[in-house]
C-alpha positions in Angstrom: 13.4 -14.2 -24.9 11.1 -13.1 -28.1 11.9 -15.1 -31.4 10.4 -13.3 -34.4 10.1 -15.7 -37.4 7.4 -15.3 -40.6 5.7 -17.8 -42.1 4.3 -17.8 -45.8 3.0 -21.9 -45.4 -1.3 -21.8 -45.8 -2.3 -23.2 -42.5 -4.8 -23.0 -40.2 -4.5 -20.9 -37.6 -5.3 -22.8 -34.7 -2.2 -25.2 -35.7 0.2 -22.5 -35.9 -0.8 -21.5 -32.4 -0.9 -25.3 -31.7 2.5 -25.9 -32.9 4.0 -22.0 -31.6 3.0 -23.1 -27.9 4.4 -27.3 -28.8 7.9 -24.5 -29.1 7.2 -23.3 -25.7 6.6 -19.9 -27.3 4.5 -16.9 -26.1 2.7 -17.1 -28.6 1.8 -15.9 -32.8 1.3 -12.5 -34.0 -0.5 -12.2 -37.6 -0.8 -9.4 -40.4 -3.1 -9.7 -42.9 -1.7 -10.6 -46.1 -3.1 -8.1 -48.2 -2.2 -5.5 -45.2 0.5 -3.1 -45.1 3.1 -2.1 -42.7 2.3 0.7 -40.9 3.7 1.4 -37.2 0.8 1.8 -34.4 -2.2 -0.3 -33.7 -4.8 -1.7 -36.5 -6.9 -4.0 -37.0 -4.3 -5.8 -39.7 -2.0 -7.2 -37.0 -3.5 -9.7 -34.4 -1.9 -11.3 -31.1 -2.4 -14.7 -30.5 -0.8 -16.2 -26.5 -0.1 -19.4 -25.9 -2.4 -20.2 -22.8 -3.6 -23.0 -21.1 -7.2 -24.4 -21.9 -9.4 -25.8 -19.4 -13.2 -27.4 -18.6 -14.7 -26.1 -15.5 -17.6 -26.1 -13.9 -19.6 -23.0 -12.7 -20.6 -22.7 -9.3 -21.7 -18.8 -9.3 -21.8 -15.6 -10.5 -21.1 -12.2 -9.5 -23.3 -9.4 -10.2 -27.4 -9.9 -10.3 -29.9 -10.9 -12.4 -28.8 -8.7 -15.0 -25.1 -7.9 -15.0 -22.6 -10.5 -15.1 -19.5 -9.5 -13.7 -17.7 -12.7 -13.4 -17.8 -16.1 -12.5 -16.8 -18.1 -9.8 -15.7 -22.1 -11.6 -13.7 -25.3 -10.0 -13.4 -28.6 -11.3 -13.1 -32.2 -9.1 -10.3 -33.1 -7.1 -10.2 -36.3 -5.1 -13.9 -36.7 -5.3 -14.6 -33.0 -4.4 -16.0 -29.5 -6.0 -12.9 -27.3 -5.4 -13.1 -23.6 -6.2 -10.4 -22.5 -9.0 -10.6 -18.9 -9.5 -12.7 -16.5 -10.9 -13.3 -15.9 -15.0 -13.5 -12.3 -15.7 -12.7 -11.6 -19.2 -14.3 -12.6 -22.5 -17.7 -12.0 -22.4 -19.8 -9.9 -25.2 -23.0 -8.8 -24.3 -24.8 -11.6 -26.4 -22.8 -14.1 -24.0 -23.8 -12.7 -20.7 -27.0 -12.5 -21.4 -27.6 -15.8 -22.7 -25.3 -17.2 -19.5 -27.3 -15.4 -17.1 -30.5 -16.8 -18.8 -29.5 -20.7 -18.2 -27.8 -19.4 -15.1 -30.7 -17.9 -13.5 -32.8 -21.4 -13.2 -29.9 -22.8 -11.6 -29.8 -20.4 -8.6 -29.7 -22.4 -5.0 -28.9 -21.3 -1.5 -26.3 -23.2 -0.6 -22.5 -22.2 -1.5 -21.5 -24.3 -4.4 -17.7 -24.0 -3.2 -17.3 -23.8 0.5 -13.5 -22.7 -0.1 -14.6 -19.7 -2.4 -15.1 -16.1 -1.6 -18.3 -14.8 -0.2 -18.6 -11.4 -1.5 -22.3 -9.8 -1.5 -23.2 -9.8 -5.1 -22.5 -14.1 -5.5 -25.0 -16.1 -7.1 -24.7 -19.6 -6.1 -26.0 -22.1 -8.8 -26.6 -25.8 -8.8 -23.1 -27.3 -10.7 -24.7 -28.2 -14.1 -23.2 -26.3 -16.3 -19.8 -26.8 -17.9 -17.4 -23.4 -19.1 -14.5 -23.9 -21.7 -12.0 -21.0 -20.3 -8.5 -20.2 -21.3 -5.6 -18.9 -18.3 -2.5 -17.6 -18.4 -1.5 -20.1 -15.4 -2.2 -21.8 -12.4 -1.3 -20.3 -8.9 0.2 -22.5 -6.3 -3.1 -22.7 -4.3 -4.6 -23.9 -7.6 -6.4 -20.5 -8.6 -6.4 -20.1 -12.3 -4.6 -16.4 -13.5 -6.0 -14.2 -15.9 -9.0 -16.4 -17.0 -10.9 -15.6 -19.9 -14.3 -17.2 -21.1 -14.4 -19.1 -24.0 -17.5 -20.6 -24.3 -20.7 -23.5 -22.5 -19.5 -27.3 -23.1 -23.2 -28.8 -23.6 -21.8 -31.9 -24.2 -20.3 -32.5 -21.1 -21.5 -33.9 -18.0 -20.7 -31.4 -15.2 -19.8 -34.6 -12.9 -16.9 -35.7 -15.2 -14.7 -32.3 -15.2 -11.5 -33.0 -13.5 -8.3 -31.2 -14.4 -6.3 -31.7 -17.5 -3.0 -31.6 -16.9 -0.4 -30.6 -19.9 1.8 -32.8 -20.7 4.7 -29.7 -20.5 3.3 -28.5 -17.4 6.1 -27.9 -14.8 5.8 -30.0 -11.3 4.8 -26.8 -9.4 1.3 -27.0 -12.0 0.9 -30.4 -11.7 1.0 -30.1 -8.0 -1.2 -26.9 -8.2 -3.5 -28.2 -10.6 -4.4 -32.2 -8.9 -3.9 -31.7 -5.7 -6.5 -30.2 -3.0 -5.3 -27.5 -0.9 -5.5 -28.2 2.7 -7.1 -25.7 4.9 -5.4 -24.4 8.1 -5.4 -26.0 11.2 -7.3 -23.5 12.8 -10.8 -24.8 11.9 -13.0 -22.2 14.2 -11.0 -19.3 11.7 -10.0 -20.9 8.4 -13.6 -20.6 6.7 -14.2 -17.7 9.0 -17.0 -15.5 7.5 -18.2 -12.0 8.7 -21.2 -10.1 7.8 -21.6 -12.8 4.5 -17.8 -11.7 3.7 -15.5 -14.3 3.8 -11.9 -13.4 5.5 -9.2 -15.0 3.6 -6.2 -16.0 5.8 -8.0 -15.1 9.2 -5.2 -16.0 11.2 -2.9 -13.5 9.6 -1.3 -11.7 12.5 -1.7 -7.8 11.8 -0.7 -6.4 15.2 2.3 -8.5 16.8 1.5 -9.4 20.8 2.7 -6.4 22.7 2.5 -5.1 26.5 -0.6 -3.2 25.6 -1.9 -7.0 24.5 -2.2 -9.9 22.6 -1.8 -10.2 18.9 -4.5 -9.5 16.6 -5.8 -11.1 13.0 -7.5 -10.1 9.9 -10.1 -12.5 11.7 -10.0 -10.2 14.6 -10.2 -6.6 12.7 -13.3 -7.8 11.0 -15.2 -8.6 13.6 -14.1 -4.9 15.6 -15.3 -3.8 12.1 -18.8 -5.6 12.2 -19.0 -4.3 16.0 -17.8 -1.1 15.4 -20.1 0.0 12.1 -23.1 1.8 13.9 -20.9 4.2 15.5 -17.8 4.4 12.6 -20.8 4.8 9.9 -22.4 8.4 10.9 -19.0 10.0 10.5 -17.5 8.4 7.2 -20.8 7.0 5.4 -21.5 9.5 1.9 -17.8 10.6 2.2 -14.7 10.5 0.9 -12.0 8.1 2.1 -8.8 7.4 2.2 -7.3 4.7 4.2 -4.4 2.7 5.6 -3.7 -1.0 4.2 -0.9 -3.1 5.6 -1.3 -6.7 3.8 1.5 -7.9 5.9 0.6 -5.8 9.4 2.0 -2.8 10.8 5.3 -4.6 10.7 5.7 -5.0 7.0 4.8 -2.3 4.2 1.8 -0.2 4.8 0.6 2.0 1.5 -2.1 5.2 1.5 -5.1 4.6 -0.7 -8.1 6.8 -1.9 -9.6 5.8 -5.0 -11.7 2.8 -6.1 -10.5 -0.7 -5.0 -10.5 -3.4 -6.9 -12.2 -6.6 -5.3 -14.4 -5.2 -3.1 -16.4 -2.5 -5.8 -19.5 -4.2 -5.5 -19.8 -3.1 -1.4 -18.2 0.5 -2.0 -19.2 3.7 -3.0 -17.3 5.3 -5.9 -17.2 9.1 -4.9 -16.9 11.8 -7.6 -14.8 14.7 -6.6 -14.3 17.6 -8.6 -10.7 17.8 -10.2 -10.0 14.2 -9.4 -9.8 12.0 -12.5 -10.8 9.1 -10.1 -13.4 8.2 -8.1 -12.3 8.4 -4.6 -13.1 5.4 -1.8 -16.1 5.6 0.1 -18.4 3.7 2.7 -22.2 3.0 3.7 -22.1 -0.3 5.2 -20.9 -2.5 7.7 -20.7 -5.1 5.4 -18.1 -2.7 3.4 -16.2 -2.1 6.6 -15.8 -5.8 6.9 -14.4 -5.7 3.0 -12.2 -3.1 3.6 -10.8 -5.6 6.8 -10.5 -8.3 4.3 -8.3 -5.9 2.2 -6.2 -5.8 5.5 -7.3 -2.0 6.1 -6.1 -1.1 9.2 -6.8 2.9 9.1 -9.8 5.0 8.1 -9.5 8.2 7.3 -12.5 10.6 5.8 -12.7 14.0 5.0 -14.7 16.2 7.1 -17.2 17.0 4.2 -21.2 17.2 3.6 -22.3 13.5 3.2 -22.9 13.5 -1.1 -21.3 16.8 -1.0 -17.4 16.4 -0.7 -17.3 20.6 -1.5 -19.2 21.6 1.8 -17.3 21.7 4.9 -19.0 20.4 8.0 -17.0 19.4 10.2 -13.5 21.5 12.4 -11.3 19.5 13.1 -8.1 20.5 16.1 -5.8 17.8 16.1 -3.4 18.5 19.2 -0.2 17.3 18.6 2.2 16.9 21.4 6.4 17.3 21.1 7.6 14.0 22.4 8.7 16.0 25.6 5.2 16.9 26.3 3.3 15.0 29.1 0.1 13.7 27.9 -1.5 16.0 31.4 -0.6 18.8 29.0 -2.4 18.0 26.2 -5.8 17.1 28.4 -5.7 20.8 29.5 -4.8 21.9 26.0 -7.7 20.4 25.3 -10.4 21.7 28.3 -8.5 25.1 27.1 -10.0 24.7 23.4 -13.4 23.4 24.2 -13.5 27.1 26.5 -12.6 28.8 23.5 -15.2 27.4 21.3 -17.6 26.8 23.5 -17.1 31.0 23.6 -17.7 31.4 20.1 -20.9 29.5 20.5 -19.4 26.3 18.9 -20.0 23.0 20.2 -16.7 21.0 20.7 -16.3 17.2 21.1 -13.2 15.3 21.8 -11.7 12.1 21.1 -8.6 9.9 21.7 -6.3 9.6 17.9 -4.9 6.0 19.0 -1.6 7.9 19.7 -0.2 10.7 21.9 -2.9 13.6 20.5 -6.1 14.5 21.0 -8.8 15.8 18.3 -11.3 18.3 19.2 -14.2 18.5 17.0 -17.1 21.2 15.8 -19.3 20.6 14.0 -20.5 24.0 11.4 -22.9 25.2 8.7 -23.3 27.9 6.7 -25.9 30.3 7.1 -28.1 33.1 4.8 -28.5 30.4 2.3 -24.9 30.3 1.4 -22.8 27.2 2.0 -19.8 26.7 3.7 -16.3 26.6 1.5 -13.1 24.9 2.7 -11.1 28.1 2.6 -14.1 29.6 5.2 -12.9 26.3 7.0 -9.4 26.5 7.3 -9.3 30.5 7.0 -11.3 29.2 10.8 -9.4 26.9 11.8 -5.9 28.9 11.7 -7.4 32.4 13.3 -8.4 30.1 16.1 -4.6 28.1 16.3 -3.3 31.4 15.7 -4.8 33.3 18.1 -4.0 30.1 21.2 -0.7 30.2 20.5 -0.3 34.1 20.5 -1.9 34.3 23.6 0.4 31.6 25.1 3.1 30.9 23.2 4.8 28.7 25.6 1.8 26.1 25.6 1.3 26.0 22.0 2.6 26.5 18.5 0.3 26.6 15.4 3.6 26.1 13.4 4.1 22.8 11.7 8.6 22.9 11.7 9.8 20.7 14.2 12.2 23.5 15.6 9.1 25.4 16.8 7.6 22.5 18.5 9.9 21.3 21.4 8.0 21.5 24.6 4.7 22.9 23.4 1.5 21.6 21.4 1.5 22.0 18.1 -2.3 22.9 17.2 -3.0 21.6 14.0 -5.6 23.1 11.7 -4.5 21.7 8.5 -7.0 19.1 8.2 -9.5 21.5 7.3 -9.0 21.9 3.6 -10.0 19.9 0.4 -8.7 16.4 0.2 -7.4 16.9 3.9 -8.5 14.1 5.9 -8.4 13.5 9.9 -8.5 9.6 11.5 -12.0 8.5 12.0 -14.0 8.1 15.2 -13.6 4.6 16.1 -10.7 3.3 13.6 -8.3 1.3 14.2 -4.7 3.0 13.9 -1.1 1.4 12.5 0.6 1.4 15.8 1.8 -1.2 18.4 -1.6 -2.7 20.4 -4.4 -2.4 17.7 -4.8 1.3 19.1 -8.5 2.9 18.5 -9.5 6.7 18.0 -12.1 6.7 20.8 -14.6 9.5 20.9 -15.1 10.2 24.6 -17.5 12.3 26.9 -15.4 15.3 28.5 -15.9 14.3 32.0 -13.6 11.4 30.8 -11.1 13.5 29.8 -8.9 14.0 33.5 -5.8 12.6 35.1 -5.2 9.4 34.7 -6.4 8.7 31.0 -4.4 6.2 28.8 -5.3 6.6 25.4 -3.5 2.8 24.7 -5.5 1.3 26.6 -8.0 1.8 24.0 -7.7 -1.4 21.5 -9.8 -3.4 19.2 -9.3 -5.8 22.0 -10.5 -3.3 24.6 -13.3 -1.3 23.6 -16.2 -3.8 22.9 -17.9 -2.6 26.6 -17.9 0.8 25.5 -19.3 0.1 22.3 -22.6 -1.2 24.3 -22.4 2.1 26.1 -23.9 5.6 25.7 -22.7 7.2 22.3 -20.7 10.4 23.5 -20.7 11.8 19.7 -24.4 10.8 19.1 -25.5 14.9 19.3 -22.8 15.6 16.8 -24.4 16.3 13.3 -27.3 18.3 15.1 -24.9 20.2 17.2 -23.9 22.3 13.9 -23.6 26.1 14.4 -23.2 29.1 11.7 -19.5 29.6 11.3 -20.0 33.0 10.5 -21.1 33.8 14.4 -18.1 32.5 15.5 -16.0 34.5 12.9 -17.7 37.3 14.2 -17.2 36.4 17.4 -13.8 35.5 17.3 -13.1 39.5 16.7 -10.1 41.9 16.4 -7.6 38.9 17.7 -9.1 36.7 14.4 -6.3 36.5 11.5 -9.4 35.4 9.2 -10.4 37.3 6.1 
């Protein structure tokens, strides 16, 4: 509840705000008194909040030796350095630059907090200096919310900074704010780091146990991740992304994402895309793989694009998608079928497993007589060639995406060739029962007997150690137009 009062008494301002917040308010708001009231936003009306205060002491910084992006502070509990959050607000220019100048002296190798985050761009720094900050509150892990920096405390001993409590402070920020949060049980995951990224809650269950295996963690994800990287990389690094993210598994809420994420910007790319107002998602690192697992991403999914060139085609895509009445026999001679049909146009197909019921086969193209690719040359493709299967044998396939059409036959879809269209990356992880994988695969593999669920993140580590099937990919690229040309009277393509 807001209570609006005005005061005409001459005081200072820091005791109105004192004595607002002694009122348990939310805070002051000021006008000028020579100002005049006019609706909108000026520079006559201030805000002040009622937040906490706080002396901490800085253990590192994000960023590098010239940006400061924020920095990591804790204060003594029980004898100990515990990590309290991160202060990202209130710097000017003149401030981070004179911090990073006494902070730069103070660098050292060894983690100042050994509870804190271990993101790629942290500075560690001997604990010397003392910050004044101001929060909003205190989590019940004792993180500080919405911290803002106020200013260096030369005067203080950095050994001496314990936590103040307020004297109206609730029992739930007492609690939060004296006492040390005890790690999990599970010492060999609770301070589990990958790749210098340190997994928060590693024993968070994202895929229940099933019958296709046991149940698998954040821990667990981001070391497939790690393993995975040299073979994911080549298909998603310079591209755009959009992935999968299920903070509480592929049981609870799962949400699409494709722009910028907050938390982990310092390890991804920020992609431009024409038309886009936002920067979309994208990758170049394993050590970004394994921040996108501590974001609990469970699916990656890029577009098919040019690597720094989201505009160019380069890859075909055929996702064969089976009617749940369609044996998965069918759709391994649906796919022998296409590679015959592409491998006739002088295309070179691969295929892969999805981590479901479908198989993707896969071409890679260029344009030729200096002129680039476009995505409708793409998908005009695509279609003739969907088209023209399902003319020829309508009883096998459908290139039509309404359920009614689909009962019994394989629905060949080309829609993942256009702009912003994306298809499940080679060697992600999927959203389904078992920790599923998309698993590129050589086409001898491809016979009776193959059970794309036995593919997992629990699974496949022996095959990552094998022969790449998809290494001849990228060089495998042939001029679409030949195949256009090839593809003849029967092509629906203009």
């Amino acid at each position: 509840k807001r209570i609006h009062f005005v005061s005409h008494f001459s005081v200072e301002s820091g005791d109105l705000l004192e004595a607002a917040c002694r009122l348990d308010l939310e805070g002051i708001i000021s006008k000028r008194l020579d100002g005049h009231y006019i609706s909108g936003r000026n520079g006559d009306w201030t805000k002040a909040k009622c937040r906490g205060g706080q002396e901490v002491v800085i253990g590192a910084w994000r960023g590098n030796d010239s940006k400061l992006r924020s920095l990591l502070v804790g204060s003594h509990k029980n004898g100990k350095l515990v990590y309290m959050g991160r202060v990202g607000t209130g710097y000017t220019a003149a401030t981070a630059h004179e911090l990073l100048r006494q902070l730069r002296p103070l660098r050292s190798k060894m983690p100042t907090f050994p509870d804190a985050p271990r993101d790629a761009d942290i500075n560690w720094v001997k604990p010397k200096l003392v910050a004044e900050i101001e929060y909003e509150n205190v989590t019940s892990d004792g993180i500080f919310r919405q911290a803002a920096f106020k200013g260096l405390r030369m005067d203080k001993d950095a050994g001496s900074i314990v936590p103040e409590v307020a004297g109206n402070a609730t029992p739930r920020e007492k609690k939060a704010m004296v006492t040390v949060t005890p790690k999990a049980k599970s010492s060999a995951k609770a301070d589990a780091t990958v790749l210098g990224i340190m997994i928060s809650h590693p024993d968070k269950v994202l895929w229940p146990k099933s019958k296709l295996g046991p149940a698998q963690t954040k821990l667990d994800l981001a070391k497939y991740m790690a393993a995975a990287a040299p073979r994911m990389l080549p298909h998603i690094a310079g591209r755009p992304v959009s992935v999968v993210r299920a903070p509480d598994g592929v049981d609870g809420e799962k949400f699409f994402q494709r722009h910028e994420m907050k938390g982990t910007a310092a390890l991804m790319l920020a992609i431009k895309v024409r038309g886009e107002p936002k920067p979309y998602l994208g990758v170049a690192t394993a050590a970004a793989l394994v921040a996108l697992a501590q974001q609990a991403v469970i699916e990656i999914h890029p577009w098919g694009s040019k690597p720094g060139d989201p505009d160019v085609p380069e890859r075909i895509i055929f996702d064969l998608d089976p009617a749940p009445d369609v044996p998965f026999a069918r759709v391994i001679a649906g796919a022998l079928d296409l590679r015959k049909r592409l491998t006739k146009l002088g295309l070179v197909p691969f295929v892969k497993t999805t981590g479901g019921k479908g198989l993707h086969v896969v071409v890679a193209v260029k344009g030729s007589g200096g002129r680039e690719l476009s995505w409708p040359d793409a998908k005009a493709f695509a279609r003739a060639v969907a088209e023209q299967m399902a003319d020829q044998e309508p009883d096998l396939y459908t290139a039509t995406m309404a359920k009614k059409a689909r009962t019994g036959k394989i629905f060949v879809d080309y829609l993942r060739n256009d702009r912003t269209s994306t298809g499940v990356a080679p060697w992600s992880p999927r959203a389904r029962e078992g920790a599923t994988v998309a698993v590129p695969l050589k086409w001898t593999e491809l016979k009776a007997g193959l059970n794309p669920a036995k593919f997992t993140i629990a699974t496949v580590g022996p095959l990552l150690k094998k022969a790449d099937p998809w290494k001849d990919l990228a060089a495998s690229a042939k001029p679409l137009a030949a195949a256009v040309a090839k593809l003849g009277a029967g092509s629906t393509l203009r």
